[in-house]
C-alpha positions in Angstrom: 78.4 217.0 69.9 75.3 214.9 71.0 75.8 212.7 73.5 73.5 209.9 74.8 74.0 208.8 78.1 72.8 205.0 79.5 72.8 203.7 83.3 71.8 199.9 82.5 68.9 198.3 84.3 67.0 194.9 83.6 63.6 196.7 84.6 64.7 200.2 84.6 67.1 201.7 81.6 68.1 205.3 82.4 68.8 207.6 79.3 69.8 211.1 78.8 70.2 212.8 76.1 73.2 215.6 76.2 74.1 218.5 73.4 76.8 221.1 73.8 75.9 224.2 72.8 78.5 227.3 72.4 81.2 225.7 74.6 78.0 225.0 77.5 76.4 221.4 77.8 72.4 221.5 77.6 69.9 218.9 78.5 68.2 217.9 75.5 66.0 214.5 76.7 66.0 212.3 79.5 63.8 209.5 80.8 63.7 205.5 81.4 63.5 202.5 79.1 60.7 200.1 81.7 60.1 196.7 81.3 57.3 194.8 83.3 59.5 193.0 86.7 57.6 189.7 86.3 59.1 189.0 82.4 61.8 186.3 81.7 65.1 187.7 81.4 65.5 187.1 77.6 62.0 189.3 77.4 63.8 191.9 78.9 66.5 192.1 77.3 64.7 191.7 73.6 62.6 194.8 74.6 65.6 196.3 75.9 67.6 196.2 72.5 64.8 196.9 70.3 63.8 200.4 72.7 67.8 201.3 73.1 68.5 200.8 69.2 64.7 203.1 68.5 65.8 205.8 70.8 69.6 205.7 69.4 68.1 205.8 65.4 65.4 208.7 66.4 68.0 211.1 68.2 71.3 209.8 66.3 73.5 211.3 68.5 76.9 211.2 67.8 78.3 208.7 70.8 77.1 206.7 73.4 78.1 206.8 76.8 77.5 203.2 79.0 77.7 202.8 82.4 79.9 200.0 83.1 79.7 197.3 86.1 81.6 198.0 88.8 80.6 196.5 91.7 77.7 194.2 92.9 77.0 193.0 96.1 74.2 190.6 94.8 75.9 188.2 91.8 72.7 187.1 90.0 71.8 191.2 89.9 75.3 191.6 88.6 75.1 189.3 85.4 71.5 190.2 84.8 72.7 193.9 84.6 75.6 192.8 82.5 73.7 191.2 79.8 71.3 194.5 80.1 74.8 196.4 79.3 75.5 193.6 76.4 72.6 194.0 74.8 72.7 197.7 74.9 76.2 197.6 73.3 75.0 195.6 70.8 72.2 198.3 69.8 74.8 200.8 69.3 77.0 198.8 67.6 74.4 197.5 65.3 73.5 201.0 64.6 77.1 202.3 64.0 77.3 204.6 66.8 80.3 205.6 68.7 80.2 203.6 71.9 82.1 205.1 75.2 82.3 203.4 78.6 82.7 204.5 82.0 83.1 203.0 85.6 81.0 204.6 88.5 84.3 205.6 89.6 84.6 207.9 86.5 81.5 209.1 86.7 82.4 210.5 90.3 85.3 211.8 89.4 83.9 213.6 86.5 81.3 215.3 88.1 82.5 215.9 91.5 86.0 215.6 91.6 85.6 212.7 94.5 85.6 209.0 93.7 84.0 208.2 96.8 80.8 210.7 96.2 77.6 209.6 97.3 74.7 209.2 94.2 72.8 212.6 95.6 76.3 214.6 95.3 77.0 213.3 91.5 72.9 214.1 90.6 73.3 217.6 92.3 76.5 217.8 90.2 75.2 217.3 87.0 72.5 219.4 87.6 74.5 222.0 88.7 76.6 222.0 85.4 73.5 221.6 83.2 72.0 224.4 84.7 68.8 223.2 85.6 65.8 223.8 88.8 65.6 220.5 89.3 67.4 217.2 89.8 65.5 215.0 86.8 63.5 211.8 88.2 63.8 209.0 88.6 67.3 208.3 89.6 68.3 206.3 86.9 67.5 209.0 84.5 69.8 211.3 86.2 72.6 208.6 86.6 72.2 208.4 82.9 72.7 212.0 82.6 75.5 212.5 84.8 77.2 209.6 82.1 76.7 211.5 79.3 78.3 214.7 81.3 81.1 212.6 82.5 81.6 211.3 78.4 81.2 215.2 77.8 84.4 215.8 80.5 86.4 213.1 79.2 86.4 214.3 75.3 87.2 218.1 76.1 89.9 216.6 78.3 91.4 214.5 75.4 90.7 217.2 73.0 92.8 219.5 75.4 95.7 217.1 75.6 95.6 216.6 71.8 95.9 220.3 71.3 98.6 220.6 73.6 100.5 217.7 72.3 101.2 220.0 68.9 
């Protein structure tokens, strides 16, 4: 299973790129999606689409895991980041992928067992389970990945209910 992970941004796109391997999850890919800060919005978001739906056709993984909105304080960052999200589920979509989406809250959970987790905990988490020497940079990189671990979670969960439903 190869899943890609997404933590939405209007300037800033996290991905990362997840496989499991012989029962054990492995990093495959990480890294961000930039646009320049000083574009107009509907700049953004083209180049957004056009880099989410390149990366999703080069790695073809089999789902994609999106960050959803939770919680903004500011409500003009809020809808930017939502159409960031829209335009990302769009990509997917458009490229007949397997889309799976996940609250902050879920992503906490997942990875550290604690809703209320601060963002260091859930990175250490992930890189923790990954087994890797470092936490990856920058930030929304490794939110991305901790997504695609939490998506990871969630379908060996479900696949463990299934089986014990029989």
């Amino acid at each position: 299973m190869i899943i890609l992970g997404i933590d939405p941004g209007t300037t800033t796109t996290g991905f990362g790129l997840i496989k499991e391997e012989n029962g054990r999850l492995k990093l495959k890919d990480y890294g961000v999606i930039k646009t320049k800060p000083n574009l107009p919005l509907a700049r953004k978001l083209a180049e957004i689409y056009r880099d989410i739906k390149k990366l999703i056709k080069t790695i073809k993984p089999d789902i994609v895991a999106v960050e959803q909105i939770f919680f903004f304080k500011n409500t003009k960052t809020a809808m930017a980041v939502g159409q960031a999200r829209g335009v990302i589920l769009l990509a997917a979509e458009r490229v007949k992928v397997t889309i799976a989406e996940f609250t902050p809250l879920q992503v906490k959970i997942a990875i550290c067992g604690n809703g209320r987790a601060k963002k260091s905990q859930v990175q250490d988490m992930a890189k923790i389970v990954l087994s890797l020497d470092k936490i990856p940079r920058p930030d929304d990189a490794a939110d991305a990945i901790a997504i695609a671990v939490c998506c990871a979670n969630n379908l060996k969960h479900q696949k463990a209910y299934q089986e014990g439903q029989k």
